[in-house]
N, C-alpha and C positions, 0 to 999 in steps of 0.2 A: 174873576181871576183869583187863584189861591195865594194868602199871602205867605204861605212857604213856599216858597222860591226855589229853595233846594232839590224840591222831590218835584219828581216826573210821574206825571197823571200815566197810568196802565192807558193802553189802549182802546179806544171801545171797541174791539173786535173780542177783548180777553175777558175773563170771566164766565158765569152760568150762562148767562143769554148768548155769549159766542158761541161756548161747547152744545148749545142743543140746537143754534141753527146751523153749523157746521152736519152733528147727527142728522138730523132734518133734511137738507141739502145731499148726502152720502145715503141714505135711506132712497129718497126719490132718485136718487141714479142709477141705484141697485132695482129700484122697481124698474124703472124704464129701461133694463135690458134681461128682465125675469122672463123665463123661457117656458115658466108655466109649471104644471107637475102636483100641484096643491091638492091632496083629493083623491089622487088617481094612483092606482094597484100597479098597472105598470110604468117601469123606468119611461123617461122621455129620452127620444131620443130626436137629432135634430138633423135631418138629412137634406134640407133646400136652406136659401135666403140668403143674404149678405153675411151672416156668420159663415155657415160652412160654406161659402164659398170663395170668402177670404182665407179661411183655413186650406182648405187646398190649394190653391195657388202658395203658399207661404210653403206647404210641405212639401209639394215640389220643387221649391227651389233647396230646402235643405236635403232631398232626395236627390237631386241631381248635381252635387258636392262629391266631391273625393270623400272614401271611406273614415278617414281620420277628421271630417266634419262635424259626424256625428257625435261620435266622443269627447270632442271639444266643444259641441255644445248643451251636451250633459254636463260636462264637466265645469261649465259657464252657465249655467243654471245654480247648483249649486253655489259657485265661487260669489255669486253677487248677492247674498244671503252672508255667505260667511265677510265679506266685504264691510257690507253694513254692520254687521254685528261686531265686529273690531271697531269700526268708528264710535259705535255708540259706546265701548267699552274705554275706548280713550277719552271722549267727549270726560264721560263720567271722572276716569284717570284724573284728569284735567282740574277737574272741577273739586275732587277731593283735596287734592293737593292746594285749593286756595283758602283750603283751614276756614271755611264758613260753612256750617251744615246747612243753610240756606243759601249756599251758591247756585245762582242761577243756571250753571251747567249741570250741576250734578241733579239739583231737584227737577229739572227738565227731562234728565235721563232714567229719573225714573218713573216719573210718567210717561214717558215714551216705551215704558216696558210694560206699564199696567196696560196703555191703551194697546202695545200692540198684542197681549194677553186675551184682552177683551174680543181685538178684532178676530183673533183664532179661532175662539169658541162660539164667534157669532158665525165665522167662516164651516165652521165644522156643524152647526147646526142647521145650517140651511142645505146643506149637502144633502144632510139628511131629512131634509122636507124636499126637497126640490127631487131628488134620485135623477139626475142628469147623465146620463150613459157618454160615458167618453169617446169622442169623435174616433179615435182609433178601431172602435169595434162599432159604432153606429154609420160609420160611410164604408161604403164598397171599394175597393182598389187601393185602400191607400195602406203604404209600409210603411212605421214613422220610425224617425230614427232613432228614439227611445224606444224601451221594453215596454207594451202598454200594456197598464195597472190592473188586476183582478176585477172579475167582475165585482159588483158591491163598493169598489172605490169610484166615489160618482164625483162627476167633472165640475160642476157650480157650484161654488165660486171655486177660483182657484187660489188655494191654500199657500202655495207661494209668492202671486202677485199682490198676497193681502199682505203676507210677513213683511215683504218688499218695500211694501210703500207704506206700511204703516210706520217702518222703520226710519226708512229717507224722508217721512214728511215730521216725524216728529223733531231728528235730528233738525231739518230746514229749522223748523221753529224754534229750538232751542240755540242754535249757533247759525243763524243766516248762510254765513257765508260758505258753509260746507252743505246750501241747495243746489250747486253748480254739480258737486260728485255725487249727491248722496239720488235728485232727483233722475239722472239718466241711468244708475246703477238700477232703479226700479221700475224703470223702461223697460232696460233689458233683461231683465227678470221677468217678466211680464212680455215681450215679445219671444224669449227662447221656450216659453212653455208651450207655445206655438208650435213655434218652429220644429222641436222634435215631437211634436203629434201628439200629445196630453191632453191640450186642450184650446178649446174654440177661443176665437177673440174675445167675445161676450164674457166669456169665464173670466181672463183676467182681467178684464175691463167691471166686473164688479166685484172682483178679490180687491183692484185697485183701488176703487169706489169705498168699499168698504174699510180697507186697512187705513186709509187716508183720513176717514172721517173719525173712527175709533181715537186715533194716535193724537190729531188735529183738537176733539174735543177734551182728550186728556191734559193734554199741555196746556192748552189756553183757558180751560176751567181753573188755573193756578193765577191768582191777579198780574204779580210777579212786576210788583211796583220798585223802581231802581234809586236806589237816593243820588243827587249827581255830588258834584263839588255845591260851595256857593258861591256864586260870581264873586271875583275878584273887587273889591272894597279902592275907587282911586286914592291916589295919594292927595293928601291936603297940600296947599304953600310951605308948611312950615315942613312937614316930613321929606318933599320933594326939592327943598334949599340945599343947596351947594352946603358946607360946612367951611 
């Protein structure tokens, strides 16, 4: 037992060995739903399996919505990006304003911007090893409710489910109590990419994968040791006497 009594042992999840088994853990998830592609001249595309065939059924139901579905979930795709990005700029706000350049809010938020930096560029490099052809021009029949993307913009990972939750999981970590908003805002960032036809489940299930682990390893690579009060000292007979 430590005999400073004041200060609060960091957690053992936080530090180096947190942030590379968290990596570790976000790696093996993103492989166990790798669609392949390493190697090979042409695009993958993915036309059977439990991916696309939860993709369709999902597209249907946003194809079978009144007209003005669509554009509100375009427009809800973006908004839970810009969502988060306001929280983490308040978080930050927050955290300046408590006059400690070592406030645990602010130094949180900006690692939550390195990792979700990080997650970006690993999101965008795999895109470009993997060349995954977006469900929209790789299955038959289907009209998505967004505009689908050029050829050459390839669908794995998806670049917004990683923004998403690299964002809502850093925030989790650095202020707890804003896991309750920040984690289903990147649900639904990650299910509406679905929904208007961009991209397969798989996709944001390792954008998710991925921005989560980036964000996660960032923050908690910070020890981010809290000093508390020190317990209150009783009173003696003679201090605690009537007068």
């Amino acid at each position: 037992m430590s005999t400073e009594r004041g200060i609060r042992r960091r957690p053992a999840a936080r530090g180096p060995l947190g942030a590379v088994a968290v990596l570790l853990a976000g790696g093996a998830g993103v492989l166990a739903v790798w669609p392949g592609g390493l190697g090979r001249e042409a695009p993958v595309r993915i036309t059977d399996g439990t991916s696309a065939s939860l993709y369709r059924e999902l597209s249907e139901v946003a194809e079978g919505g009144p007209d003005w579905l669509g554009g509100l979930f375009e427009l809800a795709t973006e908004g839970t990006l810009v969502a988060l990005g306001l929280l983490l700029l308040w978080v930050g706000w927050r955290g300046w304003r408590g006059g400690r350049a070592k406030d645990p809010r602010l130094v949180g938020v900006v690692l939550t911007g390195v990792g979700t930096v990080m997650a970006y560029a690993a999101s965008e490099a795999l895109k470009l090893v993997v060349d995954e052809e977006r469900p929209c021009r790789a299955l038959a029949g289907i009209d998505p409710v967004a505009e689908c993307p050029p050829p050459g913009d390839w669908s794995f990972p998806s670049n917004h489910a990683t923004l998403a939750a690299a964002l809502a999981v850093g925030l989790a970590l650095t202020l707890p109590r804003l896991a309750a908003v920040t984690l289903p805002l990147a649900g639904a960032a990650a299910l509406l990419r679905v929904l208007v036809g961009v991209h397969y489940p798989h996709d944001v299930l390792a954008g998710a994968l991925l921005g989560a682990a980036c964000a996660a390893a960032a923050v908690l690579v910070w020890p981010r040791r809290r000093v508390a009060a020190p317990p209150a000292q009783p009173l003696s007979w003679k201090e605690g006497a009537p007068s």
